[in-house]
MIVO-222357 format. One line per 8 residues: number of its first residue (from 0); their letters; for each residue y, x, z of C-alpha. Coordinates in pm, whole numbers, plus 50000, padded with zeros to 5 digits. Each point is the difference from the previous one (the first is absolute). Example, Ala and Ser with C-alpha at 12.3 -4.5 7.8 and 13.67 -1.06 7.14 Angstrom:
2
0) AS) 49550 51230 50780; 50344 50137 49934
//
This chain:
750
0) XXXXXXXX) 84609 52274 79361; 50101 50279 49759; 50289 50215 50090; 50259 50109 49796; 49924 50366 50042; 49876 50212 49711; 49629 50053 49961; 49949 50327 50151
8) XXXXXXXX) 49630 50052 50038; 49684 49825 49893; 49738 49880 50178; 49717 49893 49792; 49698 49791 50177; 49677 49990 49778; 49802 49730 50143; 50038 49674 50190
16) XXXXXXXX) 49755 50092 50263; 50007 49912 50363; 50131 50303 50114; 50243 49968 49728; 50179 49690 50075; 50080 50147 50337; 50231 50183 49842; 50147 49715 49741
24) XXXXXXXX) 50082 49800 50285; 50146 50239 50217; 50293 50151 49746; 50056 49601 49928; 50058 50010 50377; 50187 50315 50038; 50100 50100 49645; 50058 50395 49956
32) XXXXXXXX) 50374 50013 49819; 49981 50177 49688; 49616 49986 49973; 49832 49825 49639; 49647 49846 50094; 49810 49920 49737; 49613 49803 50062; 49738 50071 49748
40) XXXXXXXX) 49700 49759 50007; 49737 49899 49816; 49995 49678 50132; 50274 49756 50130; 49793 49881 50285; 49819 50194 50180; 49700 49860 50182; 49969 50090 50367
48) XXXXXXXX) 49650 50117 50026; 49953 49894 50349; 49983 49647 49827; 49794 50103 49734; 49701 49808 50100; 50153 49700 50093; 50193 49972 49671; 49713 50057 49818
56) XXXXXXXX) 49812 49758 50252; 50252 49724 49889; 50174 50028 50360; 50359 50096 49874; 50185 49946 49687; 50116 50278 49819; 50331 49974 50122; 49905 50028 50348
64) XXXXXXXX) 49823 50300 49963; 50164 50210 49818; 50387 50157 50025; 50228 49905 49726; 50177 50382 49917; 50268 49815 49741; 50121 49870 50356; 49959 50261 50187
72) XXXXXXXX) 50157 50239 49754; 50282 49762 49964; 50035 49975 50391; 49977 50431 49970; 50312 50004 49713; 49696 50205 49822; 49929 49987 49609; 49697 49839 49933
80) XXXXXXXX) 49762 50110 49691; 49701 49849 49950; 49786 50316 49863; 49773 50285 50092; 49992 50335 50013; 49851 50215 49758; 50066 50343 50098; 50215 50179 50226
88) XXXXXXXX) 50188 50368 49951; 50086 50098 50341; 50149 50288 49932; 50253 49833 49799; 50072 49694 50194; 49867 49777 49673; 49731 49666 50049; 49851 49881 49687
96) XXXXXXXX) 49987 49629 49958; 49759 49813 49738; 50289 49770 49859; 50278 50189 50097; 50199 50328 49935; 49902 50256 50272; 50220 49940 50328; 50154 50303 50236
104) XXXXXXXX) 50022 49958 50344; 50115 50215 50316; 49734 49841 50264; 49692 49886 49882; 49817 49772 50205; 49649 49942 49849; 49794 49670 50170; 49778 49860 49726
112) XXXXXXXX) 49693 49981 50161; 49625 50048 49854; 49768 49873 49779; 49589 49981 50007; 49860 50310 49862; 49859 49896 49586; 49928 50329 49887; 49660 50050 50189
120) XXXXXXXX) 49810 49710 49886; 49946 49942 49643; 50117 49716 49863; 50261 49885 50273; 50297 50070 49798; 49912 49751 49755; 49794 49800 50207; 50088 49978 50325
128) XXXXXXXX) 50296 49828 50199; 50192 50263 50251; 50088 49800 50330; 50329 50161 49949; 50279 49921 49794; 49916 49644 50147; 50134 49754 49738; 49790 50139 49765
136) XXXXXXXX) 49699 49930 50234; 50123 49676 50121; 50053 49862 49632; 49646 50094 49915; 49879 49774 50339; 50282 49689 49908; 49765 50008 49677; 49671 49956 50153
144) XXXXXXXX) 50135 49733 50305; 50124 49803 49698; 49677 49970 49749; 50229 50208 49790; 49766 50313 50015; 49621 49960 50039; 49873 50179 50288; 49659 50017 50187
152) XXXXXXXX) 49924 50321 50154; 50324 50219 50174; 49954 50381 50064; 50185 50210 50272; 49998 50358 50015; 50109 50126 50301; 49879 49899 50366; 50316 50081 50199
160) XXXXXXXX) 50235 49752 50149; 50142 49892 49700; 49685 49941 49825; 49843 49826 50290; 50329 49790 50049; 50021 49919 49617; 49642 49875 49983; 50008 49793 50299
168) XXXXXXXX) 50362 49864 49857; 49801 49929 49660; 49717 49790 50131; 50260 49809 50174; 50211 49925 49706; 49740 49949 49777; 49645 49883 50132; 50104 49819 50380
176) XXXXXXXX) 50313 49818 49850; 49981 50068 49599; 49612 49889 50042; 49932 50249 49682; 49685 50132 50161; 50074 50379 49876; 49803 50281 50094; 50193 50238 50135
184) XXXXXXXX) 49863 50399 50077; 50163 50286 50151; 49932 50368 49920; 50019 50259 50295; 49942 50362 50012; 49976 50007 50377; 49722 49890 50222; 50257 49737 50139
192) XXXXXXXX) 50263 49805 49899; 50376 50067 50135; 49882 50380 50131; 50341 50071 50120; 49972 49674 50239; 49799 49936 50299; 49600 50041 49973; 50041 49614 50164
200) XXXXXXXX) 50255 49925 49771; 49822 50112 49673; 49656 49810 50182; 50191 49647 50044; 50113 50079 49668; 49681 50035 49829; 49900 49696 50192; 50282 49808 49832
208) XXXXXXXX) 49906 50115 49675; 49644 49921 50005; 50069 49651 50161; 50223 49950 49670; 49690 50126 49759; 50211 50301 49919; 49767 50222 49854; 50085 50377 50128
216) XXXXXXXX) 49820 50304 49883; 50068 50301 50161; 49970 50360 49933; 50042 49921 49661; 50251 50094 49753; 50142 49821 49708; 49947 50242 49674; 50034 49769 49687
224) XXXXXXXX) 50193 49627 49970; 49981 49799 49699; 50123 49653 49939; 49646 49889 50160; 49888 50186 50253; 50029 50298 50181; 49731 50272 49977; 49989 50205 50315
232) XXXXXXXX) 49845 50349 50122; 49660 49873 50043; 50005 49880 49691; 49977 49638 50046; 50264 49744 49907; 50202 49741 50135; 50143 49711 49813; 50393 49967 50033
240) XXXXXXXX) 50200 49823 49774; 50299 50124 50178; 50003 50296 50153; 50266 50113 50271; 50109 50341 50102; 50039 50091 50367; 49939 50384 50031; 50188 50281 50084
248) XXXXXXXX) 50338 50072 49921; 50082 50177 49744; 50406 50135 49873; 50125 49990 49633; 49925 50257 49737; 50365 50117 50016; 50031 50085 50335; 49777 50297 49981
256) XXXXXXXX) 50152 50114 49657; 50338 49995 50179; 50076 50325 50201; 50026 49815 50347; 49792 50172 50265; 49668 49780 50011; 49691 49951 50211; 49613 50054 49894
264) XXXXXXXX) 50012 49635 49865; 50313 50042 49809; 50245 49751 50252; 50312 50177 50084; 49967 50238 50271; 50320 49946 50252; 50100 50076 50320; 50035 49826 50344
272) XXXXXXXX) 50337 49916 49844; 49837 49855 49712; 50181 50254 49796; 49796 50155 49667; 49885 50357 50191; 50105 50148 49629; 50347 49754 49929; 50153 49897 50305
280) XXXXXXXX) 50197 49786 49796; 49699 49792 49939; 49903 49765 50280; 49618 49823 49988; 49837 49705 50194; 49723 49784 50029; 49654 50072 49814; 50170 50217 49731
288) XXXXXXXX) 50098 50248 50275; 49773 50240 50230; 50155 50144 50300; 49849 50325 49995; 50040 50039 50385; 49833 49697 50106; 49829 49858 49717; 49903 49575 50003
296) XXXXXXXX) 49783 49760 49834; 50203 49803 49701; 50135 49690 50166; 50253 49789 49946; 50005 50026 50423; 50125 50323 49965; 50242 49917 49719; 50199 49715 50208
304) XXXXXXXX) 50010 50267 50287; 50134 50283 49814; 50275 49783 49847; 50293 50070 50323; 49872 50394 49889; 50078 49990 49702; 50330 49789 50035; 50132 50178 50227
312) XXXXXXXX) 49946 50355 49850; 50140 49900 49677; 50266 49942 50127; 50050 50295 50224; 49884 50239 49691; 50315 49798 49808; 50226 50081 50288; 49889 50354 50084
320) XXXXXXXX) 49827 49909 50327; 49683 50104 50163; 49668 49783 49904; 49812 49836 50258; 49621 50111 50014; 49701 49760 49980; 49656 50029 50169; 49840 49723 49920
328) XXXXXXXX) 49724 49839 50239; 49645 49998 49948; 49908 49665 50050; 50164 49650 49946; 49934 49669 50033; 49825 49817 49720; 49951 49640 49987; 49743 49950 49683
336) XXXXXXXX) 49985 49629 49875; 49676 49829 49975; 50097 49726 49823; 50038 49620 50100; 50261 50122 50247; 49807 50225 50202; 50067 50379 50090; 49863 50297 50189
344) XXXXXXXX) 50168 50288 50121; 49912 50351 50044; 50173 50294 50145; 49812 50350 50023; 49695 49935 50157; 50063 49671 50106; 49947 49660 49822; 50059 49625 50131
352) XXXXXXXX) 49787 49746 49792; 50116 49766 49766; 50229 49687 50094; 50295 49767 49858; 50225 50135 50307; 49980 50365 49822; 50065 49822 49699; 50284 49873 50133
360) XXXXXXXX) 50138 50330 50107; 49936 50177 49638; 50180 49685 49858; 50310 50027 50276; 50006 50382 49920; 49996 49992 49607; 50240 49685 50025; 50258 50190 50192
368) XXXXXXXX) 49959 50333 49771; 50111 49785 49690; 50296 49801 50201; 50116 50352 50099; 50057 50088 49608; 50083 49649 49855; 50192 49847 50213; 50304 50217 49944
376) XXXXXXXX) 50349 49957 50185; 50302 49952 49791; 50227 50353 50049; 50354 50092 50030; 50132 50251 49820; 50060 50289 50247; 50079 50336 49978; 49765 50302 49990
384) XXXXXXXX) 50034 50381 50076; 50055 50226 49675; 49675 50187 49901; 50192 50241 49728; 50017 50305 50247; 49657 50045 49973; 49977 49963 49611; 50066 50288 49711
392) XXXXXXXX) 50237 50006 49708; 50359 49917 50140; 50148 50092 49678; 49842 49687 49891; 50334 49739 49942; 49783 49750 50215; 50131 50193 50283; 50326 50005 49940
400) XXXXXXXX) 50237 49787 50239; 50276 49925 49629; 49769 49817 49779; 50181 49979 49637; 50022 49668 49820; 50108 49920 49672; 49841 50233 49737; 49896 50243 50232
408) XXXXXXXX) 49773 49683 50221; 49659 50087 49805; 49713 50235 49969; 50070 50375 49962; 49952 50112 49634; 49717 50195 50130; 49830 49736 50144; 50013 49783 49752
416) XXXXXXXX) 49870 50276 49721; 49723 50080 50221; 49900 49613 50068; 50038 49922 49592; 49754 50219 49937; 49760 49932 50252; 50050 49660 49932; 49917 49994 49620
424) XXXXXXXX) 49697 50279 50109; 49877 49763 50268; 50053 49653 49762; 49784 50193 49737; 49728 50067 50266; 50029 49660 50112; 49941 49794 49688; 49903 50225 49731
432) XXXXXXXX) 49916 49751 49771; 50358 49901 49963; 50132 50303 49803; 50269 50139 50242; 49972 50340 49857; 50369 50072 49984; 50345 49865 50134; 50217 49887 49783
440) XXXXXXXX) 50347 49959 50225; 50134 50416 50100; 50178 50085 50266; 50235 50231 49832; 50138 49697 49767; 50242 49761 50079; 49877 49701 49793; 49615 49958 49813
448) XXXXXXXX) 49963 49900 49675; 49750 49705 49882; 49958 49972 49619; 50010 49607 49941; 49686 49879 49808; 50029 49916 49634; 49876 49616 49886; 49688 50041 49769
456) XXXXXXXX) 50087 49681 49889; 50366 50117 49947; 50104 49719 50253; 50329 50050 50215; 49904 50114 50330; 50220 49962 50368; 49994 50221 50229; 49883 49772 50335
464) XXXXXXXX) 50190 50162 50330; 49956 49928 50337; 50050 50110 50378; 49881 49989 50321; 49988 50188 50344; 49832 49852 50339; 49932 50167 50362; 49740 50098 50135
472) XXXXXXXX) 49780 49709 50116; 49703 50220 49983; 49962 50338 50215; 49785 50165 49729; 50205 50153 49799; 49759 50028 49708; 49919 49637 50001; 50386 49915 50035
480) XXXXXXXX) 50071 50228 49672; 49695 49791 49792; 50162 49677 50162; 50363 50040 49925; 49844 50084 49623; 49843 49729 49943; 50265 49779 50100; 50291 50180 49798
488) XXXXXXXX) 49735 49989 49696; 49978 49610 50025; 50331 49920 49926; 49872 50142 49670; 49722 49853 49964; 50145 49637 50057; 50236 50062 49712; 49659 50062 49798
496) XXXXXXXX) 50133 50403 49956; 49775 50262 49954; 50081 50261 50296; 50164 50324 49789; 50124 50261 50286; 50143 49984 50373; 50250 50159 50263; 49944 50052 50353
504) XXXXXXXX) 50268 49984 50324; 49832 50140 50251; 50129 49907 50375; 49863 50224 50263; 50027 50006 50392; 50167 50314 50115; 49703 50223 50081; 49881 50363 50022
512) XXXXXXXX) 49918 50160 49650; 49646 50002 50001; 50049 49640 50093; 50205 49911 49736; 49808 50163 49721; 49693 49807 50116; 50206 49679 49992; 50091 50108 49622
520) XXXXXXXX) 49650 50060 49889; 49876 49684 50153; 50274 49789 49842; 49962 50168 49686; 49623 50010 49980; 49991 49596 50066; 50292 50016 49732; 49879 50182 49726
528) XXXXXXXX) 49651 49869 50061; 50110 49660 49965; 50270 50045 49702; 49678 50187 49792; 49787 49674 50060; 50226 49858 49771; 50032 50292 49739; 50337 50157 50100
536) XXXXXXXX) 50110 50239 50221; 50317 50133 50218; 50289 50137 49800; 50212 50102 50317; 50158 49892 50297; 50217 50052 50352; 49943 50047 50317; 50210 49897 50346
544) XXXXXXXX) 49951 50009 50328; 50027 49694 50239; 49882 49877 50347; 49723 49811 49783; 49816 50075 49727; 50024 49794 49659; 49888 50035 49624; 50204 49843 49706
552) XXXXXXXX) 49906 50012 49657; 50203 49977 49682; 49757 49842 49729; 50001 49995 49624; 49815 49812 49756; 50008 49894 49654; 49945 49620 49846; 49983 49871 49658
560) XXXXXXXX) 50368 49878 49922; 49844 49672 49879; 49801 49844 50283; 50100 49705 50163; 49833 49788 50268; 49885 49639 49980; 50223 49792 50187; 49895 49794 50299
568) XXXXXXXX) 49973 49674 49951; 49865 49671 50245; 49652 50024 50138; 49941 50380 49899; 49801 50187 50297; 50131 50258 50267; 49781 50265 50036; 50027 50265 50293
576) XXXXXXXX) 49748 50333 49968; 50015 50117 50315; 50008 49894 50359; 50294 49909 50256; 50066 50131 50262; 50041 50424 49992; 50410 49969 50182; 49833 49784 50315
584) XXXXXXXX) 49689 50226 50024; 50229 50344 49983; 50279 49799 50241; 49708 49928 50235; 49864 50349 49991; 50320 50178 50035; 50055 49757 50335; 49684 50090 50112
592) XXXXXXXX) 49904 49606 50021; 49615 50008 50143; 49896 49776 49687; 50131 50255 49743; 49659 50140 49992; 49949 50330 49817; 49763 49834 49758; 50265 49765 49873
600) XXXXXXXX) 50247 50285 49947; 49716 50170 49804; 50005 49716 49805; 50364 49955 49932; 50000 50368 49897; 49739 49912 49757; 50186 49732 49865; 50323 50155 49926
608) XXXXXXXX) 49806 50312 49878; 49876 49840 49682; 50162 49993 49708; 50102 49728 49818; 49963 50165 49621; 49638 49779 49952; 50154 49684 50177; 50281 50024 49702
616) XXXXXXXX) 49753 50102 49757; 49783 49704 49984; 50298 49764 50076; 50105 50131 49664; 49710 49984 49750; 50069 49682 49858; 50383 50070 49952; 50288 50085 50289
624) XXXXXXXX) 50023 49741 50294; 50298 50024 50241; 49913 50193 50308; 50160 50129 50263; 49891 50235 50304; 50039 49871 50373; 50114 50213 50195; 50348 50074 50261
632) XXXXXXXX) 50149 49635 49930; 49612 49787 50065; 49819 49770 49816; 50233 49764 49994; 50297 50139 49887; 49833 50209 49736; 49872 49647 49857; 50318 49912 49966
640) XXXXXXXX) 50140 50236 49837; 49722 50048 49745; 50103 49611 49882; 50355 50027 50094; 49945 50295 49669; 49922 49722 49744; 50131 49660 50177; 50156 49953 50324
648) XXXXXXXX) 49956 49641 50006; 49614 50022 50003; 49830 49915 50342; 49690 50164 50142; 49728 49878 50255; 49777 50213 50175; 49687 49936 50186; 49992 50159 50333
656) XXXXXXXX) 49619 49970 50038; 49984 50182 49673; 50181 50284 50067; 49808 50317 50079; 50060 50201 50280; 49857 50312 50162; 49780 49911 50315; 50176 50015 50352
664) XXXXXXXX) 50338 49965 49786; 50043 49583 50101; 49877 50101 50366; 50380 50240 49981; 50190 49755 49913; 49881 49763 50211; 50011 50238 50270; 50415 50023 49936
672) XXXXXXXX) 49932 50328 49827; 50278 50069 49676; 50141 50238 49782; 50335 50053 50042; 50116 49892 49650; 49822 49614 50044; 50362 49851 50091; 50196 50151 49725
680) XXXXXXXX) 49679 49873 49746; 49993 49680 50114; 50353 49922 50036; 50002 50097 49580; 49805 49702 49890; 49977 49588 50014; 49704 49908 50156; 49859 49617 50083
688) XXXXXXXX) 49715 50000 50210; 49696 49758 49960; 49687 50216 50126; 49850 49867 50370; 49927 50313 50098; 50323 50125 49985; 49917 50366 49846; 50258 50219 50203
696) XXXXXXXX) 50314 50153 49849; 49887 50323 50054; 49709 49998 49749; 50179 49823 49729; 50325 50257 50026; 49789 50307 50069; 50113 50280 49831; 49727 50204 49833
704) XXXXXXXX) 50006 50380 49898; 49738 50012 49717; 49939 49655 50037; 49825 49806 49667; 50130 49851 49668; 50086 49629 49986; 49956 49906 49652; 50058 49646 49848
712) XXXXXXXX) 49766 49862 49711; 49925 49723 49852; 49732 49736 50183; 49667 50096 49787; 50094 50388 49942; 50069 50020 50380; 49632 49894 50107; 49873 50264 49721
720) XXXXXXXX) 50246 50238 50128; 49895 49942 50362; 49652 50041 49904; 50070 50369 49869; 50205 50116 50297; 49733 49898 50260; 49744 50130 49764; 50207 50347 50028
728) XXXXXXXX) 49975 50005 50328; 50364 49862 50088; 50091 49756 50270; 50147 49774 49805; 50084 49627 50010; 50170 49699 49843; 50260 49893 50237; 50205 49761 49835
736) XXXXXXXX) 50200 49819 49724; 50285 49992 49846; 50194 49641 49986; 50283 49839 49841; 50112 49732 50266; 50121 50217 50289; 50290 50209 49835; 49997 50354 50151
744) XXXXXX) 49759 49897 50248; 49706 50146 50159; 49772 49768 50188; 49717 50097 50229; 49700 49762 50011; 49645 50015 50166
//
């Protein structure tokens, strides 16, 4: 749970890898007071490779292998932001994101893993499938399983234990219980398979592959792949209509064109610490780190055992305490899946053969790794030791024991210069195609101006206002400044006003300077990003500092003087654009209920981060319908009031079955999961209810941030007006009437 401590220091943790999460979980145990984690992934599950095979195999669901991070970083108190890095500048403490403003940090843990090698074979990069990122790969194989993707010959390069263990895992899947009868080939350098096993392992494995009709042709290399085939160094071809990489390692571009201290392969070189031997600020794990001392094979083995490493010296670099030193062994235990439930083992020299009681083990192993970082105890909040004698810049107010409220509770002029710049730089770099060449709000006024467009028509034109300010229900702050946007811009767009200029409140948690000026250029970026979208931009704004962070907007827009709506009148449509259900996803996540998977947060976040400009667009071509956004109040009481504006004696009946909702959002509710506003909502409205299934309150009075347009038209335009949203790509729906007989009314029916 978060404390109420300033943010002091950063920790930022690139990577959801398995030495990685060691590290989530333990500060959600024991969180450091004062301390700002934030988790930067790539992915929101991350796949445990041990149960690679067996996923791929068809053994496990996704689900069950694989580590949801939205939970775990939720679990941590962490930011989550689902991005990559791009580049690094160690020397300044900056990471460069692909879709967001470059981040500063303190501590810098970097566990992101490896991917095949593509560069040495011509072709792959266009052609080829690396086993790693694995939804990528796994997409490709959902494809062929379901007829989707035609597929008769698959092509592995690479003989090592994951390409042996992905073959086998294929033939499985596809030929013993698919029955697809695909020939499947594997490409090996070596004069064995699995060289770092056993020789008795790699022999029983060779056996296993030949039983299966798994062609393998050693002491060959891949050197061309084209959609067809793969030509290799002999010059002969293979046919592959898919072709899988399983080779080498091989580290981003960017690590090497940072200045961190690397090894003859370009991973970071670090310590027995796991400290960078050039930044000690910089920690590394798993395959994208060598340990110059003692240098391993890249395994996820040694990534899960490197994890209480690199937990524990993170922390004691944070607190000024001496790091513990890793050797680490050898040889370990692995347990390689056969397929069919059947394992071997091997351990140095020594190899058992195959059998379903090894299996058994691998499973009871794997099983127990993912319990350890899913099944995740709910925590007090308890106090932790103070980590600012050990940090720099006491002069920074953050420090100081008086905090000042009023006028003086915001960001220092200097910060906030500094972070409009870089914010309006970084916005630019961002989206270029956007325009955001210059600002137009300045820090040294005290009020912008916004010349009010002229009527070609010489028609009277209003000026359209509106406001709005939410929390935080994100932890990216970029993707909270684009949210809180686009919902203070659809208040304008409802009222069929074209968006004309904007002022931000900016509420930010009491943190360090650096800190702070990233949370300004995130907000901003998201902001400004967001407002140019829909051809205006920021013409000022205020900050303040809080124990949370929010963003308000003040909104202007102009209107024709002379538009008016069609009234509603009996048996005219409901339509709803978007999906239910973002307050009971973002209540489940932020209790850390099990079935608030990180996938369905993704997808709430996607939700509320679309605009609703085209929605209101085409629910405008053939003249102005009422409309109304649903958001804080829920569906229902948002329907009411969009009638109660014309006649309040008008009834409504919605269809529960035809409401749509985001996936997992029903399973909330029903699981007693509810946003905290549900009571107020529903105690705001009449409702009579005649659906069986008995829909539960806290769908129907969910309040949505960004949630869609409800729009009432007449019967016929409706359908054509459906027809166009879902042709746009919106989740939209018809979800009811409006009635005459049941004054002030709303009825539910099936």
């Amino acid at each position: 749970m978060k404390s109420s401590t300033p943010d002091l220091a950063h920790l930022v943790l690139l990577g959801g890898g398995h030495a990685q999460i060691a590290v989530l979980k333990s500060l959600g145990m024991s969180p450091i007071e004062g301390l700002r984690v934030t988790l930067i992934s790539r992915d929101r599950l991350t796949p445990y490779s041990g149960m690679l095979p067996g996923y791929i195999e068809g053994c496990y669901h996704e689900d069950e292998a694989s580590i949801d991070l939205v939970r775990l970083a939720e679990f941590a108190g962490a930011r989550f932001l689902h991005d990559e890095a791009m580049g690094l500048d160690a020397d300044q403490h900056k990471l460069f994101l692909r879709h967001h403003p470059p981040l500063g940090y303190d501590r810098l843990s970097i566990n992101i893993g490896s991917t095949p090698r593509m560069d040495q074979v011509k072709g792959a990069a266009v052609h080829a499938t690396p086993i790693k990122p694995v939804p990528e790969m796994i997409h490709t194989l959902d494809e062929i399983t379901s007829g989707r993707r035609a597929c008769h010959h698959i092509g592995i390069i690479g003989g090592g234990v994951a390409g042996v263990e992905v073959a086998l895992a294929l033939d499985h899947r596809l030929n013993r219980v698919g029955n697809k009868g695909i020939n499947i080939a594997l490409v090996h350098s070596g004069q064995r398979v699995t060289e770092a096993l056993a020789k008795s392992a790699s022999r029983a494995l060779e056996t296993n592959l030949a039983r299966r009709n798994i062609a393998v042709y050693h002491q060959r290399k891949a050197i061309a792949i084209d959609s067809k085939s793969i030509t290799l160094d002999d010059g002969s071809k293979l046919a592959s209509d898919f072709t899988l990489m399983t080779t080498g390692a091989s580290p981003p571009e960017w690590i090497s064109e940072s200045q961190l201290a690397v090894d003859h392969e370009g991973f970071v070189a670090v310590n027995a610490s796991l400290q960078s031997l050039s930044h000690p600020d910089i920690f590394a794990a798993g395959d994208i780190a060598t340990i110059t001392s003692s240098p391993r094979a890249k395994s996820g083995v040694y990534a899960v055992r490197a994890g209480p490493y690199l937990r524990d010296n993170i922390r004691r670099s944070l607190l000024g305490r001496n790091l513990r030193l890793w050797s680490p062994q050898r040889h370990h235990l692995a347990l390689i899946g056969l397929g069919g439930g059947i394992a071997l083992a091997s351990r140095g020299g020594i190899s058992l053969p195959a059998s379903r009681m090894l299996w058994r083990l691998k499973e009871h192993i794997d099983r127990r790794f993912i319990r350890r970082f899913s099944d995740l105890p709910v925590m007090p909040a308890l106090p932790a030791p103070p980590i600012s004698a050990n940090l720099k810049q006491k002069d920074d107010p953050v420090f100081l024991a008086m905090q000042c409220l009023g006028c003086g509770a915001k960001a220092g002029w200097a910060t906030l210069a500094g972070a409009l710049e870089k914010a309006y730089y970084h916005a630019h770099a961002m989206r270029p195609d956007l325009g955001l060449l210059a600002k137009v709000g300045d820090i040294h006024l005290d009020a912008g101006d916004v010349p009010l467009p002229v009527s070609p028509q010489g028609q009277e034109t209003l000026l359209v206002q509106s406001v709005d300010a939410i929390s935080a229900l994100v932890d990216d702050p970029y993707v909270f400044g684009r949210i809180a946007t686009l919902h203070a811009l659809s208040d304008l767009f409802v009222a069929h006003a074209k968006p004309l200029s904007a002022l931000a409140l900016l509420t930010l948690p009491r943190a360090s300077r650096n800190q702070q000026q990233d949370d300004v250029i995130h907000l901003l970026c998201g902001i400004l990003i967001a407002l140019a979208e829909h051809g205006i931009t920021l013409n000022g704004g205020h900050t303040a500092s809080a124990s949370a962070m929010q963003v308000g907007l003040a909104v202007n827009g102009t209107r024709d003087r002379a538009l008016t709506e069609r009234p509603p009148q009996a048996d005219d449509v409901l339509i709803l654009t978007k999906p239910l259900g973002v307050g009971l996803i973002m209540a489940g996540h932020h209790h850390q209920h099990p079935l608030a998977t990180g996938h369905m947060v993704k997808r709430a976040i996607d939700v509320m981060s679309q605009s609703n400009a085209a929605a209101a667009e085409l629910a405008s071509q053939d003249g102005p319908l009422p409309m109304t956004d649903v958001t804080g109040f829920g569906l229902l009481r948002h329907a009411r009031s969009l009638v109660d504006r014309f006649n309040p004696e008008l009834g409504l009946v919605l269809s529960a079955s035809a409401l749509p909702l985001i996936d997992g959002a029903l399973g909330l509710a029903k699981a007693g999961i509810s946003s905290s506003m549900v009571g107020d909502n529903a105690a705001a409205v009449r409702v009579k209810r005649r659906d069986n299934q008995q829909i539960p309150d806290a769908v129907l009075h969910d309040p949505q941030t960004g949630g869609g347009l409800l729009i009432i038209a007449p019967p016929d335009h409706g359908k054509s007006l459906l027809q166009r949203l879902t042709s746009a790509h919106h989740d939209a729906a018809i979800i009811g009437t409006i009635n005459e007989a049941d004054h002030n009314l709303i009825t539910i029916v099936d």
